[in-house]
C-alpha positions in Angstrom: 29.6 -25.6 19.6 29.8 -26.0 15.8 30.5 -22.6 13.9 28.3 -23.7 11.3 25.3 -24.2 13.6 25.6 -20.9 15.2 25.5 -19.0 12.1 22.6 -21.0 10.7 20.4 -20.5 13.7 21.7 -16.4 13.8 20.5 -16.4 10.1 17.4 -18.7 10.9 16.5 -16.3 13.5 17.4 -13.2 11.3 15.0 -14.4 8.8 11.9 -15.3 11.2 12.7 -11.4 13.1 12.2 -9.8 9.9 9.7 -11.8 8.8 7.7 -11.4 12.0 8.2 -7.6 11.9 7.1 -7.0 7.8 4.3 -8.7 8.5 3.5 -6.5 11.5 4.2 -3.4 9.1 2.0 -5.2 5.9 -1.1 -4.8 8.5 -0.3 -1.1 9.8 -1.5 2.2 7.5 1.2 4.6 6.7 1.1 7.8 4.8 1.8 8.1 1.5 2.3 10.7 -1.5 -0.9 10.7 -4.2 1.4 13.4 -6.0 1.0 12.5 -10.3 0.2 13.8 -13.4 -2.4 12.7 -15.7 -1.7 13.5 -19.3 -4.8 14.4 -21.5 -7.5 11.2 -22.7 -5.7 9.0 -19.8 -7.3 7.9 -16.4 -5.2 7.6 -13.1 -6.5 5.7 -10.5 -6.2 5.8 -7.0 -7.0 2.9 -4.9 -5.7 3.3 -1.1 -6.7 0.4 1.4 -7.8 2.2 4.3 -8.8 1.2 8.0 -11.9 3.4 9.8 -10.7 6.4 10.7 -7.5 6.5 8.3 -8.0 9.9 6.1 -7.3 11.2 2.6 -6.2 14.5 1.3 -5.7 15.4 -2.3 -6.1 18.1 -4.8 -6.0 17.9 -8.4 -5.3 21.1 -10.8 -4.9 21.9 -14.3 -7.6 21.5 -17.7 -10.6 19.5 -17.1 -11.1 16.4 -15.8 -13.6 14.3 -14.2 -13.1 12.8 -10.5 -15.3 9.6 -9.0 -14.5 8.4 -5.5 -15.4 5.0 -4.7 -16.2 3.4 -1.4 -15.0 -0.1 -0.5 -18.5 -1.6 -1.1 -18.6 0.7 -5.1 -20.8 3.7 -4.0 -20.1 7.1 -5.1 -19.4 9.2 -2.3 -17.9 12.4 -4.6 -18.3 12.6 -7.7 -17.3 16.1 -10.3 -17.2 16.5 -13.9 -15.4 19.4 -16.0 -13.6 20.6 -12.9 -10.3 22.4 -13.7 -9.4 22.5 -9.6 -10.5 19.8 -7.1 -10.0 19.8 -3.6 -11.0 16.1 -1.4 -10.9 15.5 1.9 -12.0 11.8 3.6 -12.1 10.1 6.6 -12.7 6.1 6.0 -16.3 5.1 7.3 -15.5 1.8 6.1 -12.6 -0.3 6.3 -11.9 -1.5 2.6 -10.5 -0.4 -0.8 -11.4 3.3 -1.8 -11.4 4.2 -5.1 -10.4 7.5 -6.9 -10.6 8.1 -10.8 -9.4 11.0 -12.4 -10.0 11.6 -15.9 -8.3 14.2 -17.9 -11.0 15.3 -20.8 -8.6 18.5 -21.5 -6.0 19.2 -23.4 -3.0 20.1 -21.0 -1.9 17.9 -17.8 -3.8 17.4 -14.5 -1.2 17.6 -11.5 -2.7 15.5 -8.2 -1.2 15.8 -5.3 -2.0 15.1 -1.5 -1.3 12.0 0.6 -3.5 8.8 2.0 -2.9 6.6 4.8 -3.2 3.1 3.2 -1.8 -0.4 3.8 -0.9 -3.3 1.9 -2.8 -5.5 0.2 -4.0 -9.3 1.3 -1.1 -10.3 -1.0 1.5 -8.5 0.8 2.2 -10.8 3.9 3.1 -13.8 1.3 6.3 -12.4 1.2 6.8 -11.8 4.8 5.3 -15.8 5.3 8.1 -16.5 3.6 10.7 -15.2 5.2 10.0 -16.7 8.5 9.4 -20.4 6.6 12.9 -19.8 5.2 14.4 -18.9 8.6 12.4 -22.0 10.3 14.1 -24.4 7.3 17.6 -22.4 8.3 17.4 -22.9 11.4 16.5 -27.1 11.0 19.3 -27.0 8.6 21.6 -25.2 11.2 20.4 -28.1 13.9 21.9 -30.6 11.7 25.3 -29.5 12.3 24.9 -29.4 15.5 26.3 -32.9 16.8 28.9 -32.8 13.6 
C-alpha cells in the first residue's frame, strides 16, 4: 500500500478518536476550583452548568459583600447582604446554569474559594464536531492516494 494513504487514514482516524472522545468529555461534569478574589466596587460571577445531583461548595471571606445564587430557571435560592464570611453548599435540583454573584461593597478584597462540578457549555462540542469532520475529510483525502 501507498505510504501516503496510510498516514492520511492514521491521521484521519486520529482526528475522528479525539474528536469522538472531547465530545464525550464536553457532556460529562468535572470538578473545578471557584478559588478568586474580588477587589472592592467589582462583581464576580459564577455561573457553573450543572446536571441533577452535581454539588457546589464555596466560601467567601473578607469585608462585606453581597451574594445571590441563581437557579437555572432565575430564582433566588440564597441570597445575603453585608456578610463579611459566607459559607454555600448545593446540590443541583435542576439541570441548568446556576448563578452566583458576589459583590464586594467593602473596602478590602473578598477571597472565594470552593469547587463545583460543572460542564461545558452548548458551544463546546463545535470544536470537537470539528475535529472528527476534519479527520473524515483526511481520511477521503488519504483514499485518494490510494490507487496512486
Amino acid at each position: 500500500m501507498n505510504r501516503t494513504f496510510l498516514i492520511m487514514v492514521a491521521a484521519g482516524a486520529a482526528f475522528i478518536a479525539i474528536g469522538i472522545a472531547s465530545t464525550i468529555y464536553s457532556n460529562v461534569a468535572v470538578e473545578v476550583s471557584l478559588d478568586g478574589t474580588v477587589t472592592p466596587g467589582l462583581t464576580d460571577e459564577l455561573s457553573p452548568i450543572m446536571d441533577v445531583g452535581n454539588t457546589l461548595s464555596m466560601q467567601a471571606n473578607g469585608s462585606t459583600f453581597d451574594v445571590d445564587v441563581y437557579d437555572p430557571d432565575g430564582n433566588v435560592i440564597e441570597s445575603e447582604r453585608g456578610s463579611s464570611n459566607f459559607e454555600y453548599d448545593l446540590t443541583a435540583n435542576k439541570a441548568g446554569e446556576y448563578r452566583i454573584l458576589v459583590e464586594n461593597t467593602g473596602s478590602e478584597n473578598v477571597q472565594i474559594t470552593g469547587t463545583a462540578q460543572t460542564k461545558s457549555g452548548p458551544l463546546a462540542s463545535l470544536g470537537p464536531m470539528l475535529l472528527i469532520v476534519t479527520g473524515i475529510i483526511v481520511t477521503g483525502l488519504g483514499a485518494r492516494f490510494r490507487t496512486r
